[in-house]
N, C-alpha and C positions, 0 to 999 in steps of 0.2 A: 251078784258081784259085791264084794267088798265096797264100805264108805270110800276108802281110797279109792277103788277104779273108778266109781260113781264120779266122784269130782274132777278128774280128770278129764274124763268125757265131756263131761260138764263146762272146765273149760274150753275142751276143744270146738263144740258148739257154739259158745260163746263167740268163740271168735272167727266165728261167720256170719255173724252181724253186717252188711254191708257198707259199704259208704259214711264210713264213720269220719268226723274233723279230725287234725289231727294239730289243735292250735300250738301255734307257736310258742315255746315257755312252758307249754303245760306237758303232762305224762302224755305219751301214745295210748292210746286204747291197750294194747298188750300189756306194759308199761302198767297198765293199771289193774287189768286183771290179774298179772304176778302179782304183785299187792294185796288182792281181794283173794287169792287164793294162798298165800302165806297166812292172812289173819285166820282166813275158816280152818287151816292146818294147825293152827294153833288151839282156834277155841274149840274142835270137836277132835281134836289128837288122832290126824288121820294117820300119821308114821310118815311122811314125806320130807324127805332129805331139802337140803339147800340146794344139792342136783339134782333132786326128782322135781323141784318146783320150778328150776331153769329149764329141764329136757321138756316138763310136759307145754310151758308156753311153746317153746320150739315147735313142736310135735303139733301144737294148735295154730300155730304160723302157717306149719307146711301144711295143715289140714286144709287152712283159707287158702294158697295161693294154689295149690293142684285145683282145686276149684274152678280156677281161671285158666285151666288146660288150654280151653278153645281159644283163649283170645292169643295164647304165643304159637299155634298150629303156624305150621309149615304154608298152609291152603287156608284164604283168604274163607274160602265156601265155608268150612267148619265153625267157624267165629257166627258168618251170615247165621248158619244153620242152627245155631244155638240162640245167638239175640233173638232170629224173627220167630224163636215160641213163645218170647217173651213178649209178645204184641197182644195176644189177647189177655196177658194179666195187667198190662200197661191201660187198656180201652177196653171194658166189660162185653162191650156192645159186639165185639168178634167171635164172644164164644155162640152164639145163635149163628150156626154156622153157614147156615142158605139163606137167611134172612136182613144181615147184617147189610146197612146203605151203603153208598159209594160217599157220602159223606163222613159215615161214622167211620170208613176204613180213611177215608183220607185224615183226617180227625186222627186214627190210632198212627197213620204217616209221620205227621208234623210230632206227637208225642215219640214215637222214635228216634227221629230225628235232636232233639233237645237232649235226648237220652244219651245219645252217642255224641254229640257236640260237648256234655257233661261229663265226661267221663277222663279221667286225668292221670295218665301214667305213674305217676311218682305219689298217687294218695292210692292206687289199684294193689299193687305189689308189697307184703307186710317184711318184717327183718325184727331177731331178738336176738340179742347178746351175739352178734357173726353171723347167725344162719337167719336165710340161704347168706352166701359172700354176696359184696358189692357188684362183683362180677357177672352173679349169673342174674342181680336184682339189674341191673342195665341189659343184661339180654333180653329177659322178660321184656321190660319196656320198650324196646328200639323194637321187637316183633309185633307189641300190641300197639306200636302208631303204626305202623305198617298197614295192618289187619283193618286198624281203625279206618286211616284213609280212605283205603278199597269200601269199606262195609259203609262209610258216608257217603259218598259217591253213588256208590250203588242204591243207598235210600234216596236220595235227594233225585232221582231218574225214576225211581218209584214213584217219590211224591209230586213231582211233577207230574208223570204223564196219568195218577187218577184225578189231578187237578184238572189235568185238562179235559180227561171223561167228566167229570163234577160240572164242570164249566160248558163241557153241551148238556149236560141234562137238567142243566139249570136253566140254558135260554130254548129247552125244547118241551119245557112240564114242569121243570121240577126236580127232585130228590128219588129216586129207587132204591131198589134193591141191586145188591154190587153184580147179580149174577144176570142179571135183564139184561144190564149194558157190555159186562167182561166172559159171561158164559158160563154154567153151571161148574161146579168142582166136580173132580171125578170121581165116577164111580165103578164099580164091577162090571154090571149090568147095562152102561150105556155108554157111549161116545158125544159127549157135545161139543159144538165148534166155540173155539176160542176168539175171542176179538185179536190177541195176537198174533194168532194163524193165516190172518186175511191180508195182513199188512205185508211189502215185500221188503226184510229188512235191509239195509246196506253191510255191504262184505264189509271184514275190516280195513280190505285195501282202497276202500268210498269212504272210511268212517273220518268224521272232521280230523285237523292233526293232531289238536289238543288232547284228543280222547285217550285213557290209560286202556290200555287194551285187556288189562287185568278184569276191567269194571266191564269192559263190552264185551270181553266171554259170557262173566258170569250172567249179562243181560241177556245179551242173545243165544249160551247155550244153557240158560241157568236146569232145564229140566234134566241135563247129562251130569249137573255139578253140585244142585241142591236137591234136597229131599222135600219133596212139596210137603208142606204143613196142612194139618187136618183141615185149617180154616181157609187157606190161601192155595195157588197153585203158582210155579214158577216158570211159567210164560209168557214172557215179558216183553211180547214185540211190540207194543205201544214205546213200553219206556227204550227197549234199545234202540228202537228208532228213531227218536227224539234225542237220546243221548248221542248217536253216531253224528245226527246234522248239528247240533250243540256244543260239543266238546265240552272240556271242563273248562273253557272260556267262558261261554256263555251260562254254563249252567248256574253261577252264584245269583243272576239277572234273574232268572226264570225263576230258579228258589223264593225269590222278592213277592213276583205275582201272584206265587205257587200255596203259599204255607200262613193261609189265614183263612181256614174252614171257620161255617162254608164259604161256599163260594156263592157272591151274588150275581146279581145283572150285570151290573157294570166292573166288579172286578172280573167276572168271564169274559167278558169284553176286554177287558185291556190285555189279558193274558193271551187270548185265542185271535189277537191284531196284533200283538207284540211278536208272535211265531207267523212266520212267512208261511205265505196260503198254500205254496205247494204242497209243506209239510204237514198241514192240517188238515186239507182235502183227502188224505186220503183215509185219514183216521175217523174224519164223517163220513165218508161211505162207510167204511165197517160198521161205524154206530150206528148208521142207519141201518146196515144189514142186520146186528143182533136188537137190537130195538125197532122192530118192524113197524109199531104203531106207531111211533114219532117219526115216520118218515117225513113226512109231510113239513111237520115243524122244522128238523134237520136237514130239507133243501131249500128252506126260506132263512135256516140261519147261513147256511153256503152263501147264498146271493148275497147277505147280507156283508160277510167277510170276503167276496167278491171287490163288491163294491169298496167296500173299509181301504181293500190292498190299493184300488185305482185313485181313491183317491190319496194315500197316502204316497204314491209315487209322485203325485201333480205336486206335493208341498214344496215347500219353498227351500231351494238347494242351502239356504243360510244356516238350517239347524244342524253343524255338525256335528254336535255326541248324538242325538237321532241317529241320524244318517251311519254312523261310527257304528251302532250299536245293532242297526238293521243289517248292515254289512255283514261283521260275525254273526249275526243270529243265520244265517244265510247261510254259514260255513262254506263258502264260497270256492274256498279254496278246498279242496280233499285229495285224497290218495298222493301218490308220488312226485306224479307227474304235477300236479297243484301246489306240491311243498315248494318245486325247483323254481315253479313259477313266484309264487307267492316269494322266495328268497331274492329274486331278481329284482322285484317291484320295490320290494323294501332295500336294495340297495341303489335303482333310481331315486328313490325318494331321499335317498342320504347323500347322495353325491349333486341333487339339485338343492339341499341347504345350502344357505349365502356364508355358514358360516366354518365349511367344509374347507381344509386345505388340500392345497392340489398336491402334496405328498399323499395326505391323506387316501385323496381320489385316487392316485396311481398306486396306492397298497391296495384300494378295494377291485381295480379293475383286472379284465379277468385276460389271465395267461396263455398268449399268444404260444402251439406247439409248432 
């Protein structure tokens, strides 16, 4: 190839550089490789017109932004399906593929997590001289918050529920291997049982009301909508199940408990007594069933969160964000039939304020046919 196509390519590589500033006042990254590619056209006389050195920035614009195909898809799944290869370049520790812990995955969790909480519309999508137009640089972006939402949501229900695997293998040994306690990945030759297989999830018509149901397909059918990764597999009945009794009410709470690997004694503690016992019971039997050896440890930690639950009902009715916070974590209310309910309750509670007028109250009460 000629010195000219050389540098052209050259800048079109360039400017896939990722996540670059783009300060305020100063040149954009583009901005400045036109510049640095004007001077080299100069001092090595590649023949590059004043529109050959506009088209080829262009050209390396459109090169970066096709790049980020996945994140304006139509299907929330394809965006997932592209970030989560990025987990084991993110956490080394994932490419040792049947070896890697349930800490160092929860570990590569939380660095997902930061990753996609960092990531910013309006510095993703690049623009020189018109192209793309403003028009289709705002499509881009209104798709990739879209995608984003869904793709956090869905991490954050990941990172939760191996927090909460972390957090019994914490008060039952220790640290393992992620395949002890979640089930070997597949292979050709064999069929192993999954910890998500045991658990019985909730339909979407049980699932809390908060919950995006976009995020609880891709939970609960993620094996018909994502392509399991070499390292990982995408059966996700821990986290759907956690996510349907949670909603996105409660999940910012749980995030809190969730996202400071490892996990110790007492933060597994607070997080595995902050989740209502019905819901954890059942996820220690499973653990108990794929971590056979730790049985024993695992129905002294039961008793233990037994107990935790009774006595946290005796408390004192006075603590009411507790009491508030137990409530939702409870998701109390679900399916339809619980939304009509729960709408009711909330409009007693608004018509017994002192500071409620009785027009008011006769706009909210309900029409006599």
């Amino acid at each position: 190839l000629p010195l000219k196509r050389l540098s052209q390519l050259c800048a079109c590589i360039e400017a896939t550089i990722p996540f670059r500033e783009n300060a305020k006042g100063k040149p954009s990254p583009l901005q400045v490789l036109h510049s640095r590619l004007e001077k080299c056209n100069a001092d090595f006389d590649l023949g590059l017109s004043k529109e050959d050195l506009v088209l080829t920035i262009q050209q390396a614009c459109d090169f970066w932004n096709r790049q980020l195909g996945n994140m304006v898809s139509s299907d929330p799944a394809v965006f997932l399906d592209h970030t989560w290869s990025l987990l084991p370049e993110l956490h080394q520790g994932l490419q040792n593929r049947n070896l890697y812990t349930v800490n160092e995955f929860h570990a590569s969790m939380v660095s997902m997590h930061t990753f996609l909480t960092g990531l910013q519309a309006d510095k993703l999508y690049l623009q020189f001289e018109g192209k793309p137009s403003m028009h289709e640089i705002k499509s881009f972006q209104q798709c990739f918050r879209t995608n984003r939402a869904v793709a956090l949501s869905y991490v954050r229900a990941r990172l939760i529920a191996v927090a909460v695997v972390a957090s019994m293998a914490c008060r039952t040994g220790g640290d393992g291997p992620k395949s002890y306690f979640f089930g070997d990945l597949p292979a050709i030759h064999r069929h192993s049982v999954n910890m998500g297989e045991l658990l019985d999830v909730p339909s979407a018509n049980d699932a809390a009301h908060s919950c995006d149901m976009e995020v609880y397909d891709l939970l609960a059918s993620g094996e018909s909508r994502l392509v399991d990764a070499w390292f990982d597999i995408r059966n996700t009945g821990i986290a759907a199940t956690l996510y349907a009794h949670l909603g996105e009410d409660n999940l910012c709470h749980a995030l809190e408990l969730s996202k400071q690997p490892p996990m110790t004694p007492e933060s597994s503690m607070r997080l595995l007594t902050w989740l209502p016992f019905k819901l954890v019971k059942p996820i220690l039997r499973a653990f108990a069933f794929m971590a056979v050896t730790r049985a024993p440890q695992t129905e002294t930690l039961m008793k233990e969160l037994e107990s935790a639950e009774s006595r946290i009902r005796e408390q004192s009715p006075g603590d009411k964000e507790w009491h508030n916070q137990r409530r939702h974590a409870r998701a109390a209310w679900r399916g339809p039939l619980g939304r009509v309910l729960l709408a009711i309750k909330r409009r007693r509670q608004k018509r017994s304020q002192p500071g409620t007028s009785q027009a008011q109250r006769s706009r909210d009460a309900p029409v006599s046919i």
